[in-house]
N, CA, C and O atoms as a DFTB+ gen file, in Angstrom:
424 C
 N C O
     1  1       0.321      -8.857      16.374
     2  2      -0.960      -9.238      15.797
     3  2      -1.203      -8.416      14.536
     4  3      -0.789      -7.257      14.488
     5  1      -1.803      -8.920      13.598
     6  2      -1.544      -8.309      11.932
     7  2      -3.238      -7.997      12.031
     8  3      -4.049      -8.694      12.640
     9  1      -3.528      -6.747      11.256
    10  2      -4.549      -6.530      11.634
    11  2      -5.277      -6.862      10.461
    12  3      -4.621      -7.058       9.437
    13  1      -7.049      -7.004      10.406
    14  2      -7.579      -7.664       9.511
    15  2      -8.008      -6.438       8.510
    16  3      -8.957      -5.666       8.645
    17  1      -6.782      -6.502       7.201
    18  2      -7.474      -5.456       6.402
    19  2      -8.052      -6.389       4.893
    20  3      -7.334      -7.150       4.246
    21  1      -9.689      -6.034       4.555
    22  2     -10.000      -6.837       3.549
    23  2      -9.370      -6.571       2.289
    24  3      -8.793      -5.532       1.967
    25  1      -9.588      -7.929       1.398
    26  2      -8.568      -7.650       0.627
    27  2      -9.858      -7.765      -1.128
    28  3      -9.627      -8.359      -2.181
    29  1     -10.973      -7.024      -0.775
    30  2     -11.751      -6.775      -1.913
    31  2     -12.135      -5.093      -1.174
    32  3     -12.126      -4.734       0.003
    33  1     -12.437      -4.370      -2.387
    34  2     -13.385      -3.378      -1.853
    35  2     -14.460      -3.429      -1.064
    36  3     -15.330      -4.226      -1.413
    37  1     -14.690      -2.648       0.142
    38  2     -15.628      -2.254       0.704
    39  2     -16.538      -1.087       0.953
    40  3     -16.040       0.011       1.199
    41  1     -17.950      -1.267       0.902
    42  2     -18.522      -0.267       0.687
    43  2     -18.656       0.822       2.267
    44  3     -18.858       0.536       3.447
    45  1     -18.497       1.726       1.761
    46  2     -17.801       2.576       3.004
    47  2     -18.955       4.159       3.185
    48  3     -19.261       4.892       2.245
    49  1     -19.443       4.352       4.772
    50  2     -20.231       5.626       4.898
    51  2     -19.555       6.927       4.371
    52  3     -18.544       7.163       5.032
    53  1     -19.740       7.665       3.587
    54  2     -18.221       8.828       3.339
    55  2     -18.674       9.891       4.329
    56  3     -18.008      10.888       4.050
    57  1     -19.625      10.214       5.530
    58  2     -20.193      10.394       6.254
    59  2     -18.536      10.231       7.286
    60  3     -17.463      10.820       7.419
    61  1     -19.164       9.193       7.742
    62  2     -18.010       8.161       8.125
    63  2     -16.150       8.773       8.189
    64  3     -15.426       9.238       9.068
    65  1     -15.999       8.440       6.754
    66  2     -14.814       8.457       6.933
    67  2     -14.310       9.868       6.660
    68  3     -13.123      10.173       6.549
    69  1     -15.448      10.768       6.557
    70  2     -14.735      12.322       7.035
    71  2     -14.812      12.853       8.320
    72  3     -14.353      13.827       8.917
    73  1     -15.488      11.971       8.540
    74  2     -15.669      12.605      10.246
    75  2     -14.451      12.984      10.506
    76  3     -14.253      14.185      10.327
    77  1     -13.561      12.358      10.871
    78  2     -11.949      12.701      11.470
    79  2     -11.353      14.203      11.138
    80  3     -10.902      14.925      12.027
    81  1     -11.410      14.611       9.654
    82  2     -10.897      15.814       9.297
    83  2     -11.618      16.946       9.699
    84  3     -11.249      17.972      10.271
    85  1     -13.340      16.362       9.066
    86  2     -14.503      17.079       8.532
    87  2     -14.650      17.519       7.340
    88  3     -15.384      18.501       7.232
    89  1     -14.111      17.038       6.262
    90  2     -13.584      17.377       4.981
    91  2     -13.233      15.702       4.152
    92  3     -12.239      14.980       4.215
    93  1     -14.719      15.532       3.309
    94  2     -14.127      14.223       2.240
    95  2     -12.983      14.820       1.314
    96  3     -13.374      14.511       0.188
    97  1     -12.240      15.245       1.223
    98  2     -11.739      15.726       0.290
    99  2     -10.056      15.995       0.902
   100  3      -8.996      16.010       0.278
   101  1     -10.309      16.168       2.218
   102  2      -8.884      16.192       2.957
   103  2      -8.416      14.969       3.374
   104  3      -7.268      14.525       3.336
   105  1      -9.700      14.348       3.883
   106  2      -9.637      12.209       4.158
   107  2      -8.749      11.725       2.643
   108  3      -7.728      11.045       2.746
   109  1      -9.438      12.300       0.850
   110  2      -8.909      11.629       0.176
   111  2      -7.535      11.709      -0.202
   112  3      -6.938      10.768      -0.725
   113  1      -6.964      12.951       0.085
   114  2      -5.889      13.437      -0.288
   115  2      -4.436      12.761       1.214
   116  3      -3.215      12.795       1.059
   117  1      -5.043      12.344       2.230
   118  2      -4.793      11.427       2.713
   119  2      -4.475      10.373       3.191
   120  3      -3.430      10.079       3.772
   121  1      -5.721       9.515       2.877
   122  2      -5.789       8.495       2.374
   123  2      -4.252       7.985       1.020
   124  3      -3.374       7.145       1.213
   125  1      -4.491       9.009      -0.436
   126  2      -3.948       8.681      -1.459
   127  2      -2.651       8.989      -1.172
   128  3      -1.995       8.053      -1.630
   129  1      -1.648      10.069      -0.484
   130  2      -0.760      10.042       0.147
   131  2       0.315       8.727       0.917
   132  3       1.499       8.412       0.797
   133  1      -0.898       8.206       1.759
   134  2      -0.720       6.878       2.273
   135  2      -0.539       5.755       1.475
   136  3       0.297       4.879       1.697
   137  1      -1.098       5.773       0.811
   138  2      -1.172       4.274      -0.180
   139  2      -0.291       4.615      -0.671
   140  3       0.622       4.012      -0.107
   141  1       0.311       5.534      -1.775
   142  2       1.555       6.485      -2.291
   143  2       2.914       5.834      -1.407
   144  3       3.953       5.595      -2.022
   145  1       2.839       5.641      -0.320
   146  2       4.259       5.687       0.625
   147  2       3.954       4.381       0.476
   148  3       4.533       3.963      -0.526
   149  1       3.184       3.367       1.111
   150  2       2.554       1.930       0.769
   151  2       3.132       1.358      -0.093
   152  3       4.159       0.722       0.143
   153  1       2.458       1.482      -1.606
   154  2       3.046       0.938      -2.331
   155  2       4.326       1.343      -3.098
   156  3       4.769       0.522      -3.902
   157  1       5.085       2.740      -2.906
   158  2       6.637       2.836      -3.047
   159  2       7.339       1.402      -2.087
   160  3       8.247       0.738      -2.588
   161  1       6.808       1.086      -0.762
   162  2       7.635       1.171       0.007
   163  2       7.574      -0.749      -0.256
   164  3       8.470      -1.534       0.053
   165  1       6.435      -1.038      -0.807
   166  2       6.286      -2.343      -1.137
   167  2       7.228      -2.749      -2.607
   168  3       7.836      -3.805      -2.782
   169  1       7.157      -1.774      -3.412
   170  2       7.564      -2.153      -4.415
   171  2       9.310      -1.795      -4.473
   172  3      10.022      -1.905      -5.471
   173  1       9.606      -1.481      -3.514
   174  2      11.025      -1.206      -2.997
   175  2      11.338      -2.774      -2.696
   176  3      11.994      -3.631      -3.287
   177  1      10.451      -2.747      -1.324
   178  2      10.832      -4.211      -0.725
   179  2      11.098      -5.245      -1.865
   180  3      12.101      -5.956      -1.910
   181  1       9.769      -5.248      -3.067
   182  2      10.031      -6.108      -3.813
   183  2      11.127      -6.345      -4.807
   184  3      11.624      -7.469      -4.878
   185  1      11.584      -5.276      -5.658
   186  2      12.607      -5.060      -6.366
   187  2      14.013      -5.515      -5.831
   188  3      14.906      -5.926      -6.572
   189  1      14.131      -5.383      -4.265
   190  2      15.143      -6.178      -3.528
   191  2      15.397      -7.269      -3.236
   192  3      16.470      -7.831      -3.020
   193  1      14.195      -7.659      -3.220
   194  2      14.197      -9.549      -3.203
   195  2      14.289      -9.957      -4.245
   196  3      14.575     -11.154      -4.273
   197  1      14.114      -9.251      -5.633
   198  2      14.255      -9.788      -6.668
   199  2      15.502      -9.413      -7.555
   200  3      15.893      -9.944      -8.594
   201  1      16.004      -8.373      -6.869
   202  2      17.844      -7.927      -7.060
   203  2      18.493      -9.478      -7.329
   204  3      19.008      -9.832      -8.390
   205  1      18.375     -10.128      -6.384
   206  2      19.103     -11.509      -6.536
   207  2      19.171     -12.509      -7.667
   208  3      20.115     -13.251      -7.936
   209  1      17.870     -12.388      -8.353
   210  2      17.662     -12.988      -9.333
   211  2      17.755     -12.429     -10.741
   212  3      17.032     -12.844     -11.646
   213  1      18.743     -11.393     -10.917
   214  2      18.994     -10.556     -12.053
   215  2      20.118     -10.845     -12.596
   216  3      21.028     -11.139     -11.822
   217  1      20.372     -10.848     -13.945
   218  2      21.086     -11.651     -14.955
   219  2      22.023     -10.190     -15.660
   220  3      21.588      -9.333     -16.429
   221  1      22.761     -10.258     -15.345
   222  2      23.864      -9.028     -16.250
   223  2      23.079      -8.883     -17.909
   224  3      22.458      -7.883     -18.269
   225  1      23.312     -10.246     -18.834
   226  2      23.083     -10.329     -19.757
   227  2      22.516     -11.727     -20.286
   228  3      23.038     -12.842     -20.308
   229  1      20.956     -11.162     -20.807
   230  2      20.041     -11.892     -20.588
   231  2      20.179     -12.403     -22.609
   232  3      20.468     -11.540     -23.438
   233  1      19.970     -13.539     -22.920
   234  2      19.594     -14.157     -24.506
   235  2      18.107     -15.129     -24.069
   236  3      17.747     -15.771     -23.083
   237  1      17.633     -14.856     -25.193
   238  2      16.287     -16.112     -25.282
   239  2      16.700     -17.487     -24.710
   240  3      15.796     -18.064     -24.106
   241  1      18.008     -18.188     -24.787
   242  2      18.417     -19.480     -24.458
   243  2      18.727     -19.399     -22.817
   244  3      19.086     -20.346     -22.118
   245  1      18.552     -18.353     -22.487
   246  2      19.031     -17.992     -21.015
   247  2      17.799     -17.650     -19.522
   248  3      17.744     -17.580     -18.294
   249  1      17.073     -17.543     -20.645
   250  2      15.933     -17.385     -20.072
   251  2      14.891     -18.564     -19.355
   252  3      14.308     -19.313     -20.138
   253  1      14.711     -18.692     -18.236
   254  2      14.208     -19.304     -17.738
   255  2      13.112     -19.076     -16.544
   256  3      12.836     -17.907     -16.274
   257  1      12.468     -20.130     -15.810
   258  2      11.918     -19.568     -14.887
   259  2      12.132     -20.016     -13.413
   260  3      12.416     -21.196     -13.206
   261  1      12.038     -19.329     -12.595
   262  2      12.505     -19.207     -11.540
   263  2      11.823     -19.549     -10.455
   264  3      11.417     -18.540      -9.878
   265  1      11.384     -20.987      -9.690
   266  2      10.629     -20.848      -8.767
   267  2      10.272     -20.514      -7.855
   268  3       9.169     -20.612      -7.318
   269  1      11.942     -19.701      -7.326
   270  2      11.695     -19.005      -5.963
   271  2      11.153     -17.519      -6.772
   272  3      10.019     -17.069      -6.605
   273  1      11.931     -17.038      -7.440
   274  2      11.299     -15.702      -7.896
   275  2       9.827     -15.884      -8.030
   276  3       9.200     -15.198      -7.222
   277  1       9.005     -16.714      -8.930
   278  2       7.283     -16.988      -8.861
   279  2       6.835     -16.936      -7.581
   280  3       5.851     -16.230      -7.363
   281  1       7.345     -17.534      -6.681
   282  2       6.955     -17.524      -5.037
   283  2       6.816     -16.072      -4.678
   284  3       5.816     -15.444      -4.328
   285  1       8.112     -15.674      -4.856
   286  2       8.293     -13.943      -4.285
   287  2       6.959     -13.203      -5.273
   288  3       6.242     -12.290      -4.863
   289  1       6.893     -13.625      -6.161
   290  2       5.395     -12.318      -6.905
   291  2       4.626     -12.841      -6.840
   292  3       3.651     -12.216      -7.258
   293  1       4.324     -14.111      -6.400
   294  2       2.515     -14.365      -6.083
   295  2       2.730     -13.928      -4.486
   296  3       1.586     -13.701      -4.090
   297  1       3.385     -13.770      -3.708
   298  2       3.186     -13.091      -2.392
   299  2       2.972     -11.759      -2.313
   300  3       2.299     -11.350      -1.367
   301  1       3.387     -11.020      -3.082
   302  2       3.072      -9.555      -3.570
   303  2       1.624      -9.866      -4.052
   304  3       0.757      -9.350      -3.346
   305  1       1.255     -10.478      -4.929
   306  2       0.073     -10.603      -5.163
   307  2      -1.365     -10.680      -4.622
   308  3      -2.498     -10.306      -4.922
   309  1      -0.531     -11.557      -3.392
   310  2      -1.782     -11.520      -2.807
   311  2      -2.315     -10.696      -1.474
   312  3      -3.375     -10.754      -0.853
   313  1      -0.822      -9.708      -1.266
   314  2      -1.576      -8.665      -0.074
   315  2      -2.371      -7.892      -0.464
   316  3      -2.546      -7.673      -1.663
   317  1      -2.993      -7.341       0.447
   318  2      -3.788      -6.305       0.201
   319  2      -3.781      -5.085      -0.629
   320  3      -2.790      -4.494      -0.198
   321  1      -4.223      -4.449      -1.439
   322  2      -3.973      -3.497      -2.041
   323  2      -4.013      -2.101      -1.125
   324  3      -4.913      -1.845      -0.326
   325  1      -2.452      -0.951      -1.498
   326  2      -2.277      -0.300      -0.701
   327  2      -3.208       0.687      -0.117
   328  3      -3.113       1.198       0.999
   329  1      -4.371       0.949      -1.253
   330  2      -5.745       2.086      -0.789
   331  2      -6.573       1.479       0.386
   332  3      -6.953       2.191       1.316
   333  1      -6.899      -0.137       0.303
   334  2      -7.202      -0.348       1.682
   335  2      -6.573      -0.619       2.875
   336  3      -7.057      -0.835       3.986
   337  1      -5.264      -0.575       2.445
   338  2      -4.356      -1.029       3.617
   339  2      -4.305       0.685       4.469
   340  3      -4.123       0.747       5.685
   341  1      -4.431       1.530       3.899
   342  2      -4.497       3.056       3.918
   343  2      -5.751       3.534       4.696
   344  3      -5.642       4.458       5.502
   345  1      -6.792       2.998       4.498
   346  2      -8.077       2.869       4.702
   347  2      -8.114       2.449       6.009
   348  3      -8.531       3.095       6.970
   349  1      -7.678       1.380       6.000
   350  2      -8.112       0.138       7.429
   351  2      -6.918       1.187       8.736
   352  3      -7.252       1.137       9.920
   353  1      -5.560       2.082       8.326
   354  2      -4.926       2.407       9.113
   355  2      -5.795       3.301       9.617
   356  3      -6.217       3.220      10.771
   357  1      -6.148       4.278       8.742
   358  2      -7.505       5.738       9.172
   359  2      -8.243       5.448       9.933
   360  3      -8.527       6.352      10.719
   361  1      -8.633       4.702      10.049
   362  2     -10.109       4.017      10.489
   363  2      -9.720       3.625      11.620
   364  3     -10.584       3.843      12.470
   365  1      -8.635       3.053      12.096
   366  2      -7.953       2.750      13.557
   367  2      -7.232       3.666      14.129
   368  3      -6.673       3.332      15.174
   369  1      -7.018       5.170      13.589
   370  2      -6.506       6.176      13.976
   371  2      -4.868       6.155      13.754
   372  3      -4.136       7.096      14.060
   373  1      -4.468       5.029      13.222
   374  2      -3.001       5.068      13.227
   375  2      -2.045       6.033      12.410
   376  3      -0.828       6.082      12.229
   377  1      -3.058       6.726      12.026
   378  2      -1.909       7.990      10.694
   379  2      -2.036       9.212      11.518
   380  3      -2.971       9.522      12.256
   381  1      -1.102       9.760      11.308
   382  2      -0.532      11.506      11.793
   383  2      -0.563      12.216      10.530
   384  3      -0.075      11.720       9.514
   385  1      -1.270      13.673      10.556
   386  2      -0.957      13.833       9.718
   387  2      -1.444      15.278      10.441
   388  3      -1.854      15.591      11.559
   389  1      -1.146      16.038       9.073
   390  2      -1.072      17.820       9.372
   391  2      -1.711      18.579       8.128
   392  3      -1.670      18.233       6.948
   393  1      -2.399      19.863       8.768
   394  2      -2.917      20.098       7.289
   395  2      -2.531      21.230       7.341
   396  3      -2.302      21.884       8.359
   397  1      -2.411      21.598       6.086
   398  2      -1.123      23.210       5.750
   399  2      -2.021      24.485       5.869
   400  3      -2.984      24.823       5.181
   401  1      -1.405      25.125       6.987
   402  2      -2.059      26.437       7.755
   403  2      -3.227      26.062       8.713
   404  3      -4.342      26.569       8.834
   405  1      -2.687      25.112       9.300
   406  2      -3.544      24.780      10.187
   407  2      -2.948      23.893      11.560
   408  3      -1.772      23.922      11.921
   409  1      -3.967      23.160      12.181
   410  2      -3.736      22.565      13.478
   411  2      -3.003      21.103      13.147
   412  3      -3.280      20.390      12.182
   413  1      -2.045      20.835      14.130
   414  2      -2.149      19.418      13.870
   415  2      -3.371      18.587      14.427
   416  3      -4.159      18.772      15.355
   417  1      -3.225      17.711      13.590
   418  2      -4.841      16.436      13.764
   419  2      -4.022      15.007      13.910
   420  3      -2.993      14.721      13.298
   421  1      -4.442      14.507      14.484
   422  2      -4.432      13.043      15.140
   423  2      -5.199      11.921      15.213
   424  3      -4.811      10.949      15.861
C-alpha cells in the first residue's frame, strides 16, 4: 500500500513537527538529509532509465524526440517532491536516525 504523500505544500504546526527530537532545527537538518538521499536516489533511478536512450554522437539532423523517453520524465514529474516525501516519512515515524553525542532516537 503506497502511502498518501501530498504533492503541493502543506501548512504544517512546527510545534508539531519538533515534538519528536524537541529541537526545530534538528527535525530540519533531518528532514533535509532525507530528501538529500530521496532525490540522489531518484535521480539515479532516472539517469538509468534514460542510459538507454543515449546517442554516442549526437548532430542537429540526429536529433529527435523520443516518446518513450517523454513518458519516463513526465513520470518523474509528477511524484512528489522529495522534502514532502521526507516529511510524510517523519510524521509516520519511519526514519532512524541519531544525533552526534547523544542517544539514539526513533
Amino acid at each position: 500500500m503506497e502511502k498518501k504523500i501530498p504533492d503541493n505544500t502543506v501548512t504544517r504546526d512546527i510545534k508539531d513537527l519538533a515534538a519528536p527530537t524537541g529541537n526545530i532545527y534538528e527535525t530540519t537538518v533531518i528532514l533535509a538529509q532525507r530528501a538529500n538521499q530521496i532525490a540522489l536516489a531518484e535521480k539515479k533511478a532516472l539517469n538509468k532509465r534514460l542510459e538507454e536512450f543515449r546517442v554516442e554522437h549526437d548532430t542537429m539532423e540526429e536529433v529527435f524526440e523520443n516518446e518513450d523517453q517523454i513518458n519516463i520524465s513526465k513520470e518523474y514529474e509528477v511524484k512528489p517532491k522529495p522534502g514532502l516525501v521526507a516529511i510524510a516519512e517523519f510524521e509516520a515515524g519511519e526514519l532512524q536516525y541519531r544525533v552526534a553525542g547523544g542517544d539514539d532516537k526513533f
